[in-house]
N, C-alpha and C positions, 0 to 999 in steps of 0.2 A: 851355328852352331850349328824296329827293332816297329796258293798256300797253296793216290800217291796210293800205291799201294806201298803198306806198311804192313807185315807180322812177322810173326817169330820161323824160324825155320825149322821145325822139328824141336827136335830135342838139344840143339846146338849147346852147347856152353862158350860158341863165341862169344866173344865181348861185345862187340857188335851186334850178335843178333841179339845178344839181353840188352842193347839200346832200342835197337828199332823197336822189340817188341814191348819196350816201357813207352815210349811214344805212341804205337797202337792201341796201347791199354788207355792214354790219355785222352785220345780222340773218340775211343769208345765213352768214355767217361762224358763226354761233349754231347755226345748224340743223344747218349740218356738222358743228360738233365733237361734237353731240347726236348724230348718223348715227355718227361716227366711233368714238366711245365706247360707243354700244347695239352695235356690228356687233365690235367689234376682238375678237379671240381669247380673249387676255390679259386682258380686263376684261368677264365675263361681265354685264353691266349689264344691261336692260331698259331700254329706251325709256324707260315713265313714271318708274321710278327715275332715269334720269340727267338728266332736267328735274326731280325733287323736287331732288337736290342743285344744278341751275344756279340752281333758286329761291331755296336758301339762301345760295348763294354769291351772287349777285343783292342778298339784300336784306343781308350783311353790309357789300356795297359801298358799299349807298345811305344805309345810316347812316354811315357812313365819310365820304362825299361831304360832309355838310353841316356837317362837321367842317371837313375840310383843305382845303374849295376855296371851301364858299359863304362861311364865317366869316371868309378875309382879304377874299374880294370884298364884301361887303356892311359892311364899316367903310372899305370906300376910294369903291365906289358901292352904297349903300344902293338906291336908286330902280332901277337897273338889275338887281340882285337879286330886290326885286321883282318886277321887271316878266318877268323871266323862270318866272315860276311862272305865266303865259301858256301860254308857249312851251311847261312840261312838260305842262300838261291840254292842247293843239294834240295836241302829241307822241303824248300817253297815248290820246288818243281816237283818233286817226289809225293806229295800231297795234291797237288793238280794234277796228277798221274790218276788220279782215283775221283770217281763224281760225288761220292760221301764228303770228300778232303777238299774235294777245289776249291771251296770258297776261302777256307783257313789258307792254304797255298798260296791263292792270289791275295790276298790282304799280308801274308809274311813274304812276298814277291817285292811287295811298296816298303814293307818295312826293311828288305834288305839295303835297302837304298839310303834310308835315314843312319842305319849303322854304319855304315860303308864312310858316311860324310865325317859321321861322328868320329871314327877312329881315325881319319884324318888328318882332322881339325884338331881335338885336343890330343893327341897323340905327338903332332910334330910342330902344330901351327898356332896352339893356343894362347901364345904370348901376343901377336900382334890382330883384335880383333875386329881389320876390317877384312880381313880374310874368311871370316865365319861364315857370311853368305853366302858370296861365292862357292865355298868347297861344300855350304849344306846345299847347294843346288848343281850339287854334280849328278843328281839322278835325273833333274829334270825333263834333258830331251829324250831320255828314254819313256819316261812317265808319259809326253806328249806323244812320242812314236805310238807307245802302247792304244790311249784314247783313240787317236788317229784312225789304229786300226780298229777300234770296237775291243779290244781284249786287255784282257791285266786292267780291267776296270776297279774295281773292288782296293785293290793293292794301288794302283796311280791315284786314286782320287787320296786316299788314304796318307799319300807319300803329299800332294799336293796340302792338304790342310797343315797336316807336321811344318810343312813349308812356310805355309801362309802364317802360321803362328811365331814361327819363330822371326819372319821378318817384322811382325809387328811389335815383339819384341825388342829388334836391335832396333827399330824405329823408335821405339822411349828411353833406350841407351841412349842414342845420339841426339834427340832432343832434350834430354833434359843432362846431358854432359857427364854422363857418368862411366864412357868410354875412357880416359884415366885411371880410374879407379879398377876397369877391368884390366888392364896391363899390370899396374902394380899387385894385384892379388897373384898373379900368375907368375910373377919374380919375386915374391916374397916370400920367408918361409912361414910356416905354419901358425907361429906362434905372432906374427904382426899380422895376420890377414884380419883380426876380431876389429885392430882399430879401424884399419882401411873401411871396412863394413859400415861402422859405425858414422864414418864422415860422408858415406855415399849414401847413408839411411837419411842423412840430415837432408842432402838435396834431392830425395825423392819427396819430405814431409813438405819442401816447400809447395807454396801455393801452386808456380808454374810444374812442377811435377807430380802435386794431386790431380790435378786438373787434366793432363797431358795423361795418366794415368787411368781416370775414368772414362776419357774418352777412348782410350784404345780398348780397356774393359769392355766398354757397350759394343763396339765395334766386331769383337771376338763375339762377347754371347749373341750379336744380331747373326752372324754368319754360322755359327754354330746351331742354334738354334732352326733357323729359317730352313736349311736344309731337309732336316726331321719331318718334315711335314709331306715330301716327296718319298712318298713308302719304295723306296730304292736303298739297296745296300752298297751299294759304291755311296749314297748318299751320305748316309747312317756313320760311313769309314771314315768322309770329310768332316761329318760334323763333330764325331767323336776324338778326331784330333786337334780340332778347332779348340773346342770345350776344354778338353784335356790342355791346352795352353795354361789358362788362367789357374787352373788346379796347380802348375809345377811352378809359375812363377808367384805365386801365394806364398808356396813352400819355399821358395827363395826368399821372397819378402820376411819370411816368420826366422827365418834360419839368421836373419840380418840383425831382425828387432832383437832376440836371444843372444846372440853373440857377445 
């Protein structure tokens, strides 16, 4: 199967310049709550501490995002999807333009990459999924160029967990055979997709797919987790996309059981 100099230009009533400068109003908004949180009484923080957790909190977002906002827009406009993974490397570079911004820049650097795959995949390729991997791992050897050279750390490790989670994903898809069931949802209309759910819900509750289940569970919280303890923020990027796994295929799971 989403980091400059930025302000407003004068008194402009471009349209553009009342975006950028609602984006630099955003990122002003960041830095405060960052000041707000290292200084308050009550929460003896550290500065680099309280940006490792915005990091993680950052990247459980951006695995989130390409979830519940690119996956309706990109089956209604696929090419506009697309073409927005533009706009996030604009964004990403223009934020590592600036040393306030770089670290948001290079973690939306990684995240350009997960969307890029994403509007691919379900955009044109969603019906047959063993394609999935493949095209979510079309940032990779940029991800490894980047490491390679020491830079776009932050944003590669970040892209690299999004990765790791989602293959461990299609790894309990195809062991426990519920690759069928993903084809049929995706050629059916609307109104048949609650049964299909329903018969795929039944072979997750078996034993071999509780089972197969918890173990790829433990498997995400040990790599998620274990990371955290390395006070690195490229670190912080992996682990909070790792973590952020189990969080969206829960919500998968819940959205089954309901159906």
């Amino acid at each position: 199967m989403i980091n400059n100099t930025l302000s407003s230009y004068g008194t402009s009533t471009n349209p553009i310049d009342t975006e950028l400068h609602s984006i630099t109003q955003g990122h002003t908004g960041i830095g405060e709550l960052e000041t707000t949180l290292s200084q308050s009484p009550n929460l003896p923080i550290s500065p680099a501490a309280t940006k490792l957790w915005l990091v993680l909190a950052a990247a459980v977002f951006l695995v989130s995002v390409p979830v519940f906002i690119e996956a309706p827009l990109v089956r209604s406009l696929p090419s506009l999807s697309l073409a927005m993974t533009g706009f996030w490397v604009w964004l990403s570079f223009t934020l590592m333009s600036r040393s306030a911004t770089y670290l948001w820049g290079d973690l939306l650097l990684g995240f350009s990459w997960s969307w890029l795959a994403g509007a691919i995949y379900w955009g044109w390729l969603r019906w047959e999924p063993l394609w999935h991997l493949p095209v979510e791992s079309i940032g990779l050897p940029f991800a490894c160029w980047c490491l390679a050279r020491n830079w776009n750390k932050v944003g590669s490790w970040f892209y690299l967990g999004s990765l790791f989670g989602t293959v461990l994903t299609d790894v309990y898809f195809y062991v426990v055979d519920l690759m069928p069931y993903w084809r049929q949802i995706m050629r059916v209309e609307p109104e048949e997709v609650s049964e299909i759910l329903q018969t795929a819900l039944m072979q997750v509750q078996t034993p071999w797919g509780q089972t197969w289940a918890v173990i790829l569970a433990l498997l995400l919280l040990s790599l998620g987790i274990v990371p955290l303890f390395n006070q690195q923020r490229h670190w912080y990027a992996f682990g909070g996309a790792v973590l952020s796994t189990i969080l969206v295929d829960s919500l998968f799971l819940l959205a089954a059981i309901l159906a």
